[in-house]
N, C-alpha and C positions, 0 to 999 in steps of 0.2 A: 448265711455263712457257707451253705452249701455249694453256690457260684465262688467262694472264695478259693476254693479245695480246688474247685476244677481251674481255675486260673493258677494259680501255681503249677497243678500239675500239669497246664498246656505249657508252662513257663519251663519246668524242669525238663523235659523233652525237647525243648526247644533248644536248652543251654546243652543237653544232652548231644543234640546233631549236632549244634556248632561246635563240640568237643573236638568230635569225629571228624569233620569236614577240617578241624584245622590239624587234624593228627594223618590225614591223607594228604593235604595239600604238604605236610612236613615230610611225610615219607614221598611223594612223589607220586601219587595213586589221586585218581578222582573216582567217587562210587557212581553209576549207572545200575540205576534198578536195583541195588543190593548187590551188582559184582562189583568186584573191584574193578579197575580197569590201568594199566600202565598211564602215565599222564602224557603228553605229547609232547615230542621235542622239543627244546628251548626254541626262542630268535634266534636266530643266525643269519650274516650276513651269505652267508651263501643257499640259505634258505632258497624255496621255490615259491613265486606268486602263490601258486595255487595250493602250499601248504600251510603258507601265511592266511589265504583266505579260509581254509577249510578248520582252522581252528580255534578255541576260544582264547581270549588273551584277555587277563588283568589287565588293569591302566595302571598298576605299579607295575606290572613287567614292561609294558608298551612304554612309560615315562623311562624306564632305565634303557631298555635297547633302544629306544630316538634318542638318549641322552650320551648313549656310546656312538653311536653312528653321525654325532655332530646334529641334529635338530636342534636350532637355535628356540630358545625359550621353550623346552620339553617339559619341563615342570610345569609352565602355564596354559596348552593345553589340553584339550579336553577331549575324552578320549577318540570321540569321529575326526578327528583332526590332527590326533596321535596316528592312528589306523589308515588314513589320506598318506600323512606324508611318508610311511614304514611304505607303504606301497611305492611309493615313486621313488621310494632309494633299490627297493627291490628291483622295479621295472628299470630305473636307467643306471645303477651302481654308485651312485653320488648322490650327496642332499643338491635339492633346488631352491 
């Protein structure tokens, strides 16, 4: 019973940080190390390559900005493929 105890309480710590994680991602904050840290710009179509590439992006944010920018069937792929075509609207200013 005493493996029981400790699984729960690896469980409650766990529900614990995904509290957190979802109460920074709502404020706009992602933790490093225990700082807070401001989160990174949105997408944007006037974004830079190289701020596109130096950042991290969900695939529900990369599905909605390929889905504003015109990527045809954006909902179906996957995020190396979301990440592909966001670049080459960056690099030439139009979908291909």
């Amino acid at each position: 019973m005493a493996s029981t105890g400790a699984a729960e309480a690896s469980s409650l710590t766990f529900h614990q940080c995904l509290a957190a994680a979802q109460l920074c991602r709502a404020l706009g904050e992602q933790s490093a190390g225990g700082w807070f840290l401001k989160r990174q710009a949105k997408l944007s179509k006037s974004m830079r390559l190289d701020q596109f590439d130096n950042g991290y992006w969900y695939t529900t944010e990369l599905k909605e900005f390929a889905e504003a920018i015109g990527v045809p069937s954006a909902n179906k792929l996957r995020k190396d493929e979301l990440e592909k075509a966001i670049r080459l609207f960056l690099e030439a200013g139009k979908v291909e």
